[in-house]
VOMI-297438 format. One record per residue: residue number from 0; y, x, z of N, C-alpha, C in turn; residue in three letters. Coordinates in steps of 0.1 Angstrom, whole numbers, plus 5000, padded with zeros to 4 digits. Example, Ala and Ser with C-alpha at 12.3 -4.5 7.8 and 13.67 -1.06 7.14 Angstrom:
2
PT  nr n_north n_east n_up ca_north ca_east ca_up c_north c_east c_up rest
PT   0    4943   5132 5078     4955    5123  5078    4967   5132 5078  ALA
PT   1    4978   5128 5071     4989    5137  5071    5000   5129 5079  SER
//
This chain:
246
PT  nr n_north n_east n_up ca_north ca_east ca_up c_north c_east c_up rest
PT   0    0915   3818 2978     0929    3819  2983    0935   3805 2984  UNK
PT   1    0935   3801 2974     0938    3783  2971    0936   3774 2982  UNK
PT   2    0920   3780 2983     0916    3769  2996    0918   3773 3010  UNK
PT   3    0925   3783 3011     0926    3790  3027    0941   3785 3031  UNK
PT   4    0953   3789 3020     0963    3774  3016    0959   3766 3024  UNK
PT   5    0953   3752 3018     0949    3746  3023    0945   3740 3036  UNK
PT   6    0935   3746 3042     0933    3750  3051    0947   3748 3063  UNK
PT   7    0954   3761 3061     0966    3762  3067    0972   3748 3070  UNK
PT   8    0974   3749 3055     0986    3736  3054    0979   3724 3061  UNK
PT   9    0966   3719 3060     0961    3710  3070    0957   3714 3083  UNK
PT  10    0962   3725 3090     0966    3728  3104    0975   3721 3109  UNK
PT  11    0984   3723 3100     1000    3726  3105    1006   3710 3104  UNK
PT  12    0997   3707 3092     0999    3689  3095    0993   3679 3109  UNK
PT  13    0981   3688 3110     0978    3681  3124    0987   3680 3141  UNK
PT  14    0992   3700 3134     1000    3703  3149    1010   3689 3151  UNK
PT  15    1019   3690 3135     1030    3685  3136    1028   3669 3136  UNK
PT  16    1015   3663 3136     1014    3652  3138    1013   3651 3151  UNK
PT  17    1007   3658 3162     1005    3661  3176    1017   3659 3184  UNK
PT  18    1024   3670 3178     1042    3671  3184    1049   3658 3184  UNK
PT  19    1046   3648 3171     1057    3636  3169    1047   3627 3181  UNK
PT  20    1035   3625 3183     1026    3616  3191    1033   3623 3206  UNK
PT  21    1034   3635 3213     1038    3639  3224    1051   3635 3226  UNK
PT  22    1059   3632 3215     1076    3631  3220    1072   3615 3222  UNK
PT  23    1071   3611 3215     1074    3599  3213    1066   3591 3229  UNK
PT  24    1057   3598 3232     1048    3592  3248    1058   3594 3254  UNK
PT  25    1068   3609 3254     1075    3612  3262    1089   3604 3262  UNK
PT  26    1090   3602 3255     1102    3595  3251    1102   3575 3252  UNK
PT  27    1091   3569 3259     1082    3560  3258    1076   3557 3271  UNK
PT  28    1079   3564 3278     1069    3565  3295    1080   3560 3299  UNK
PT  29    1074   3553 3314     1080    3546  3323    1092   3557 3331  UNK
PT  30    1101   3551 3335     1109    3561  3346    1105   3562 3359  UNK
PT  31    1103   3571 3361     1092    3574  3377    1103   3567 3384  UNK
PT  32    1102   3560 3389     1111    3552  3406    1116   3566 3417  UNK
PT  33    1127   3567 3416     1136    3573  3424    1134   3568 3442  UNK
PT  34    1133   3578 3447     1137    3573  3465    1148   3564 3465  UNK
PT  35    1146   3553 3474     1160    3550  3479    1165   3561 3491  UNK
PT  36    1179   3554 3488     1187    3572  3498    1192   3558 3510  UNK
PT  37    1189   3570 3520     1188    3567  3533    1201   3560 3534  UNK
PT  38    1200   3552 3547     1210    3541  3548    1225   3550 3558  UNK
PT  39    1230   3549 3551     1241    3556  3559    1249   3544 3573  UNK
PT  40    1245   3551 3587     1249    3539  3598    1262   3540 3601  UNK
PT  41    1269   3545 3593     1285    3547  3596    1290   3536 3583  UNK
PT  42    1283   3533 3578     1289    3523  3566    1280   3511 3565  UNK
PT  43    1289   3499 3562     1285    3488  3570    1293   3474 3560  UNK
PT  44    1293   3463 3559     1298    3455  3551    1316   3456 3556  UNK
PT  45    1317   3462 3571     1335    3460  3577    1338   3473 3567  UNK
PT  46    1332   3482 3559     1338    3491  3551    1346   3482 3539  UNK
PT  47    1340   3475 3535     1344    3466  3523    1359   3458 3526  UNK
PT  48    1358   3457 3541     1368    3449  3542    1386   3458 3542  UNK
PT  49    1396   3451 3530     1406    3457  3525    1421   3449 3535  UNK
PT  50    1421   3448 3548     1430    3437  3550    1445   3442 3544  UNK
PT  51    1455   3432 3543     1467    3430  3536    1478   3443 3541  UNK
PT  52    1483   3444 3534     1495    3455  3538    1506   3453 3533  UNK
PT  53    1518   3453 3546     1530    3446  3539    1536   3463 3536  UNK
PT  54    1546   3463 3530     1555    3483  3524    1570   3477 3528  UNK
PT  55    1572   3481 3546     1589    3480  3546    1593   3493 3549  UNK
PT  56    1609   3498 3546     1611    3502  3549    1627   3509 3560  UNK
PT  57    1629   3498 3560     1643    3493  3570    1640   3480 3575  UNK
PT  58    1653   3477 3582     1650    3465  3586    1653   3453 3575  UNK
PT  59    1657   3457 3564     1660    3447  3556    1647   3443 3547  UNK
PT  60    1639   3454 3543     1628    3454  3539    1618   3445 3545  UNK
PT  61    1619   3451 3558     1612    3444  3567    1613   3426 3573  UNK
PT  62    1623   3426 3572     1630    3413  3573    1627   3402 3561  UNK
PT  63    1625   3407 3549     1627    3402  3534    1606   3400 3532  UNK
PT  64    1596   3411 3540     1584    3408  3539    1580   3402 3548  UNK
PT  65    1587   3395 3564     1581    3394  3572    1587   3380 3577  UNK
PT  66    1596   3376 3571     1603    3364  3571    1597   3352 3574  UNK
PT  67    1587   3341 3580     1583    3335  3581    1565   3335 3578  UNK
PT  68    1560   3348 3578     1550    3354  3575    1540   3349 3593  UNK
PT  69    1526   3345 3587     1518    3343  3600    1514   3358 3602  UNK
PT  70    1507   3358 3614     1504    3375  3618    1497   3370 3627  UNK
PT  71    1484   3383 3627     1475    3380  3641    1473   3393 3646  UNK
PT  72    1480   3396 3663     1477    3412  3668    1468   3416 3662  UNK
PT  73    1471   3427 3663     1458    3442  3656    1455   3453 3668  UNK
PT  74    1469   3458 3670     1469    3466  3684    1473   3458 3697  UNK
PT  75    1461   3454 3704     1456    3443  3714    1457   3446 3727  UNK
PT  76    1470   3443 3740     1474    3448  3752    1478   3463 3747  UNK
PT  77    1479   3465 3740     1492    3478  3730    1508   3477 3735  UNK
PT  78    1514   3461 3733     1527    3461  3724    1532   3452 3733  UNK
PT  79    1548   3455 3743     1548    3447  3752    1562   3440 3745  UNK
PT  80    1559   3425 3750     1567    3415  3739    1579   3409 3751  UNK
PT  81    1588   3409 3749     1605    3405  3754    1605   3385 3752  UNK
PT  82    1611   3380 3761     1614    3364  3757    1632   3370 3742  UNK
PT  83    1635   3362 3738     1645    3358  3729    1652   3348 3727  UNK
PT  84    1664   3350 3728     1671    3340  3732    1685   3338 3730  UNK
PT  85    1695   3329 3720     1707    3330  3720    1713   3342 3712  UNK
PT  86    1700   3347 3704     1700    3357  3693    1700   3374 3706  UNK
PT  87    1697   3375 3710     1693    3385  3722    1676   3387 3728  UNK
PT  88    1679   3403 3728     1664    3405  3735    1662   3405 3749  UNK
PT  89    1656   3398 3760     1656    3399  3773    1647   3413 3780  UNK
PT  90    1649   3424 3777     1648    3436  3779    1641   3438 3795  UNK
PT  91    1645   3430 3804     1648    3434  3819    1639   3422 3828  UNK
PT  92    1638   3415 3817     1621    3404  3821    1609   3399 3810  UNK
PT  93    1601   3413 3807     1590    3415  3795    1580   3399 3799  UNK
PT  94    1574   3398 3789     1566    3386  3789    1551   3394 3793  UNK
PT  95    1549   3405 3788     1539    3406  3788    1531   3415 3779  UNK
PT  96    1520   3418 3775     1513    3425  3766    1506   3417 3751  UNK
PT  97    1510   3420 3740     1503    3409  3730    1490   3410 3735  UNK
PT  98    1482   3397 3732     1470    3399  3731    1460   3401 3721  UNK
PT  99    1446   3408 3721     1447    3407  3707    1442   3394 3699  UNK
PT 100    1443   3397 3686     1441    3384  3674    1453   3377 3678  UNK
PT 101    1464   3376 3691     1469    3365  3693    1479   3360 3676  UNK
PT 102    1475   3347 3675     1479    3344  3663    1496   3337 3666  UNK
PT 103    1506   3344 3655     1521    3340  3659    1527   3336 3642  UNK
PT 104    1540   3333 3643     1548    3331  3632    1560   3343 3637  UNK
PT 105    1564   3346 3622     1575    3356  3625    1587   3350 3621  UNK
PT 106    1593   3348 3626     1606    3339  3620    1620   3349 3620  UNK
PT 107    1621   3362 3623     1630    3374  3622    1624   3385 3622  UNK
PT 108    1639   3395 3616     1635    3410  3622    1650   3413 3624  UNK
PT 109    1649   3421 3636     1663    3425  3640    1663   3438 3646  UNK
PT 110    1678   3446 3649     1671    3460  3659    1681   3452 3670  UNK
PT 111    1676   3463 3682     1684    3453  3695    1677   3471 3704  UNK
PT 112    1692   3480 3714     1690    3488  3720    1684   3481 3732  UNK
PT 113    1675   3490 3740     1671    3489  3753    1686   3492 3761  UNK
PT 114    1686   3484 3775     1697    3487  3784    1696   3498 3794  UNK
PT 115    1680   3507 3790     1683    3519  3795    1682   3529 3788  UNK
PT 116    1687   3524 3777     1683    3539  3765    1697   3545 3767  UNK
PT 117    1694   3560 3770     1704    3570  3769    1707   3576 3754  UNK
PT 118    1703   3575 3748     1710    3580  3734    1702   3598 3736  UNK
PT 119    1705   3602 3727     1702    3617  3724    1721   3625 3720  UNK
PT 120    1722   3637 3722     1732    3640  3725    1732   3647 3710  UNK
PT 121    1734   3648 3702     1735    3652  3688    1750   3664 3686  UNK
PT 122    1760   3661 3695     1773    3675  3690    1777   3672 3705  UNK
PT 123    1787   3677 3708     1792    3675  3720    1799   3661 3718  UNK
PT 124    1798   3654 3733     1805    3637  3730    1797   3630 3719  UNK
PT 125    1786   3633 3715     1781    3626  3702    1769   3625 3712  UNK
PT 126    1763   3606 3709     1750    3601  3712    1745   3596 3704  UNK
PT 127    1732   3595 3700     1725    3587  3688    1715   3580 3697  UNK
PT 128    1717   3567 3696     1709    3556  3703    1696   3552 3695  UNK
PT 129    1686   3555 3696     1672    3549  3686    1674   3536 3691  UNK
PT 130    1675   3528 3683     1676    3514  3679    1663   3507 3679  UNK
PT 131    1653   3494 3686     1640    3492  3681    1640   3482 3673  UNK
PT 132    1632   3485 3662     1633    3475  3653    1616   3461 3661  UNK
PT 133    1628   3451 3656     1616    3435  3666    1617   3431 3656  UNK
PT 134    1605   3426 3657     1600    3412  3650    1601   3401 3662  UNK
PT 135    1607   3390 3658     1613    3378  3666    1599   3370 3662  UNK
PT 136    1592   3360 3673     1579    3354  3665    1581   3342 3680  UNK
PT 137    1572   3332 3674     1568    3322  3679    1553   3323 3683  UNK
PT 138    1544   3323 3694     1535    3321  3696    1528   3308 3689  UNK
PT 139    1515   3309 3681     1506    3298  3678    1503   3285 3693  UNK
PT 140    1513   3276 3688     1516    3264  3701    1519   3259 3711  UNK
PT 141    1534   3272 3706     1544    3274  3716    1559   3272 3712  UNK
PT 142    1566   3267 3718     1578    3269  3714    1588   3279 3716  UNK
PT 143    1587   3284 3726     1594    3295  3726    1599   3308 3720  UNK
PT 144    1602   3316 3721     1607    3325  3710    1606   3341 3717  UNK
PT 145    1600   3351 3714     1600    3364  3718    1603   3374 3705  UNK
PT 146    1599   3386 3713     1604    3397  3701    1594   3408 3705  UNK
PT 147    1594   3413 3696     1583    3428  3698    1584   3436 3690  UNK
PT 148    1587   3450 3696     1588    3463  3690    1578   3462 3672  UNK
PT 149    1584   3468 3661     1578    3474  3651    1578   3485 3650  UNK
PT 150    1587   3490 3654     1595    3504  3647    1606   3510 3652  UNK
PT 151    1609   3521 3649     1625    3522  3657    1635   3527 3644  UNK
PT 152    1648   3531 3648     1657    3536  3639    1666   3545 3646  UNK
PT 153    1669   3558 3645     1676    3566  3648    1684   3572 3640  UNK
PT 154    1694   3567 3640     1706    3571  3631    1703   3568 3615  UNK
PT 155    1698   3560 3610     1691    3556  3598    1680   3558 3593  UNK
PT 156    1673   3563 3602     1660    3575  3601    1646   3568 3610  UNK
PT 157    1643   3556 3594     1637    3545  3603    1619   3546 3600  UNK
PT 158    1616   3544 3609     1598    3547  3616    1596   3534 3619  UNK
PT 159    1584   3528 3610     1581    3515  3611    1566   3514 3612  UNK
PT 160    1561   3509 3621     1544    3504  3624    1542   3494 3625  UNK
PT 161    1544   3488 3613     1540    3468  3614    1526   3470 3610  UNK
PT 162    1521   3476 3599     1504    3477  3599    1493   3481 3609  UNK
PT 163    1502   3488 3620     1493    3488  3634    1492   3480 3641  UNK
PT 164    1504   3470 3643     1504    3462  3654    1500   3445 3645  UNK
PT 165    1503   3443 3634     1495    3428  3629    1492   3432 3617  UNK
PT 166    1477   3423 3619     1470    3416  3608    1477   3409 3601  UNK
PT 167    1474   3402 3586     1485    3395  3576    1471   3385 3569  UNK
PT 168    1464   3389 3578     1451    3372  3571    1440   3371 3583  UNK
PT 169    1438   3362 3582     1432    3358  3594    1419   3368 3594  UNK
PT 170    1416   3374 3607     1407    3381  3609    1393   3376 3607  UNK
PT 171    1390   3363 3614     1377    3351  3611    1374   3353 3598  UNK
PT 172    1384   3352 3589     1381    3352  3570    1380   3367 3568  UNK
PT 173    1385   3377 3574     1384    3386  3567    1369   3393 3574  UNK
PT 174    1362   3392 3582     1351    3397  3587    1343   3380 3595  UNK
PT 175    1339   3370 3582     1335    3365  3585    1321   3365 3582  UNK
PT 176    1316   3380 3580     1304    3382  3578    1297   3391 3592  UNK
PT 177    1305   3387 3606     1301    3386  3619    1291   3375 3622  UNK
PT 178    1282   3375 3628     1276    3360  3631    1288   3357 3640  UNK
PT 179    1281   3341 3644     1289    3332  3654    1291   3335 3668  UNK
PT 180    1275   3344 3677     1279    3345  3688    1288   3357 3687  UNK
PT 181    1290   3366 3681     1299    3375  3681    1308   3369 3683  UNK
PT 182    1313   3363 3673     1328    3356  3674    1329   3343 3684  UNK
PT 183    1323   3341 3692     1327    3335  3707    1327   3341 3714  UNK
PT 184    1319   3354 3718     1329    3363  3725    1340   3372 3724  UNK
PT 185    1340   3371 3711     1358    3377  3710    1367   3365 3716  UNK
PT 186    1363   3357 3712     1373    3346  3715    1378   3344 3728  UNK
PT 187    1364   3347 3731     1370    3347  3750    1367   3355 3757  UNK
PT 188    1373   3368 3749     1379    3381  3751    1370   3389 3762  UNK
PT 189    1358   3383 3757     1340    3397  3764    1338   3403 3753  UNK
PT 190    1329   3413 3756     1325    3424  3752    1309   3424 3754  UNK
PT 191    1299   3426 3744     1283    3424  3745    1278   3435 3742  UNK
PT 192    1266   3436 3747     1259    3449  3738    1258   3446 3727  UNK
PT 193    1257   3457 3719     1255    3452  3704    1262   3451 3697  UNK
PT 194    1277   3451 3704     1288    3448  3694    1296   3462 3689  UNK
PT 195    1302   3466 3678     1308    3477  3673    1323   3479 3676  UNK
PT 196    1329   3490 3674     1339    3496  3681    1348   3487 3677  UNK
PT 197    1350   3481 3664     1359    3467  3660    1361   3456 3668  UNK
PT 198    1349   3453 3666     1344    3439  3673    1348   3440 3691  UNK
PT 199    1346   3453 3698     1351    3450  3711    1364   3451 3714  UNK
PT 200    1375   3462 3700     1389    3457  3701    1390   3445 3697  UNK
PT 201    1388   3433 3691     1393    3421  3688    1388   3415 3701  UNK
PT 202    1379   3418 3708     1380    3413  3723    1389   3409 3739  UNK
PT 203    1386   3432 3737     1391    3434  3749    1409   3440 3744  UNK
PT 204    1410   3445 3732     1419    3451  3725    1416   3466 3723  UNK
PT 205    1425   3472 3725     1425    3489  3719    1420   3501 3730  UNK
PT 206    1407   3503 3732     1403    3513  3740    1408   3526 3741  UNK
PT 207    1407   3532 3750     1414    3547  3754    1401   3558 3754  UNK
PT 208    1397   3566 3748     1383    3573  3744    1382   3584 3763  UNK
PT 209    1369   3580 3764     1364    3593  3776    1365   3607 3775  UNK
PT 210    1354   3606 3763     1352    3619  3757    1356   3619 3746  UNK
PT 211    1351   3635 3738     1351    3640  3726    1344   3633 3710  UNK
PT 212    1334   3626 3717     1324    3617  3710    1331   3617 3694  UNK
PT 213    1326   3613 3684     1330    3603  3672    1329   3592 3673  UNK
PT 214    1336   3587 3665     1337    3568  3663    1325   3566 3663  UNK
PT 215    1321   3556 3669     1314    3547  3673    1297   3556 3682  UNK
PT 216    1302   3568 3682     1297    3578  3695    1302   3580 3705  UNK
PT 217    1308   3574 3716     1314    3579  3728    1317   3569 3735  UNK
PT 218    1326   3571 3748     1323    3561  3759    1344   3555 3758  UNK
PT 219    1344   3544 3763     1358    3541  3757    1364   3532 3769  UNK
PT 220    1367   3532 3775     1373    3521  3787    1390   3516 3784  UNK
PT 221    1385   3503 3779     1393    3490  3776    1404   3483 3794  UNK
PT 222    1413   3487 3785     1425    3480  3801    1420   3466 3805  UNK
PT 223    1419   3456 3788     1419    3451  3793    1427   3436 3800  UNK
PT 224    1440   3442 3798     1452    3434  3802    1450   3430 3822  UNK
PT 225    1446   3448 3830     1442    3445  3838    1435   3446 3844  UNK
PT 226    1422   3443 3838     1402    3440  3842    1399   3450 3829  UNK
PT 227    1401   3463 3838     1391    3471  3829    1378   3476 3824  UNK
PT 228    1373   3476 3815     1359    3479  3812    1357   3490 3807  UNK
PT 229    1345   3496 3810     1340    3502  3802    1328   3503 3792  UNK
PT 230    1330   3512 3782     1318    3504  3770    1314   3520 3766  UNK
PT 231    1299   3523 3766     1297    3537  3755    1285   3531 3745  UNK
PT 232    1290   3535 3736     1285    3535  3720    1275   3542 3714  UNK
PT 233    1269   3538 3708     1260    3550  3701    1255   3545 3691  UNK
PT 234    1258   3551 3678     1253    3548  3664    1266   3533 3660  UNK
PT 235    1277   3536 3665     1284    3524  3664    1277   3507 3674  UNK
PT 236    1270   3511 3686     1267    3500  3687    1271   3499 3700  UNK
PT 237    1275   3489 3710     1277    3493  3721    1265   3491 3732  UNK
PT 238    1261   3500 3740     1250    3503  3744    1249   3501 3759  UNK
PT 239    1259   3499 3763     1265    3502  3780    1277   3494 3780  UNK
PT 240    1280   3481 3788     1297    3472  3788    1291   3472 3805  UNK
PT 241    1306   3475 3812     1308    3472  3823    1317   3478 3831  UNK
PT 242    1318   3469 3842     1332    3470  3851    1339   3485 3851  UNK
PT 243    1348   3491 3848     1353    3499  3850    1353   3505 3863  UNK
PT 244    1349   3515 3870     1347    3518  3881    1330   3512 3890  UNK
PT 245    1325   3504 3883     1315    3497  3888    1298   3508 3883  UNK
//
């Protein structure tokens, strides 16, 4: 009986020596190597990029962040800009359309009515005139002085888009992980195969979509300031640039 004990009990020592050698392998083995996960083509290093954001919310707000602040268009043949002058907006002879990146100084913010705004009729004999809120700016090596819509104000009830219409750091620094030929033909405002839905707004400026497509899936025809093009996309890339109508 003694020795069958025994017996047992040097079973049960072996299992349990077994068990501690199996954990311990397991607990001791290499980590099998995981797949890499597929490259997602919608995300890209311009994801990374966080550009600056000014928070106004009147014109005094606005005025107090934008006060002698550099700015480079964002929304490009977008935003049509007034000469300035004698503390007045010249309403009735436009300069033109920003262009985009065009780089300026802001040296005001003011509201100033259009001379054909009719007001909204609010009670009887009662008009409320939406007021536009401008940013006053100097073109980069120019002396002259213009103004351009931010925002408007209707009866205190003020709607401001300064983060659509300028950049607040230079665009070159902020996506200077473009190569070079890229950024010579922004500069001189062409459009290449190859380039992404970004990269042909800092060109041509802000396209108008054909179709239904997703970003950087569809066909997009750029004004321009004019000389319209057309560009279609695919996988974010541009696949097709040419004459509008051509």
């Amino acid at each position: 009986m003694a020795k069958r004990i025994q017996i047992i009990l040097a079973v049960l020592v072996v299992l349990a020596g077994i068990r501690v050698y199996l954990i311990y392998q397991a607990r001791h083995a290499p980590v099998p190597a995981q797949p890499a996960a597929p490259p997602n083509p919608n995300f890209s290093a311009d994801s990374y990029v966080v550009p600056t954001q000014v928070h106004v919310y009147d014109v005094k707000s606005a005025k107090s962040a934008l006060d002698g602040k550099t700015a480079w268009v964002k929304s490009g043949y977008q935003v049509t800009y007034y000469p300035y002058s004698g503390g007045g907006v010249d309403f009735k002879h436009p300069a033109g359309l920003l262009p985009p990146l065009q780089k300026l100084t802001i040296t005001n913010v003011i509201q100033a009515i259009a001379p054909n705004s009719k007001g909204e009729e609010i009670a009887p004999g009662v008009r409320v005139h939406t007021e536009q809120v401008m940013a006053v700016f100097r073109p980069q090596g120019e002396s002259k002085t213009f103004a351009a819509p931010i925002g408007g104000n209707r009866g205190g009830d003020y709607s401001l888009f300064v983060n659509d219409v300028f950049y607040f750091d230079d665009p070159r620094k902020l996506y200077g992980h473009w190569p070079p030929d890229t950024w010579n033909a922004i500069e001189q405002h062409q459009a290449k195969q190859g380039m992404n839905e970004l990269q042909a707004s800092f060109a041509l400026g802000i396209g108008v979509p054909e179709d239904n497509g997703d970003y950087g899936n569809r066909t997009l025809e750029y004004d321009n300031n004019g000389h319209p093009v057309k560009i279609t996309f695919a996988h974010n890339r541009a696949t097709d640039v040419q004459k509008a109508g051509s």
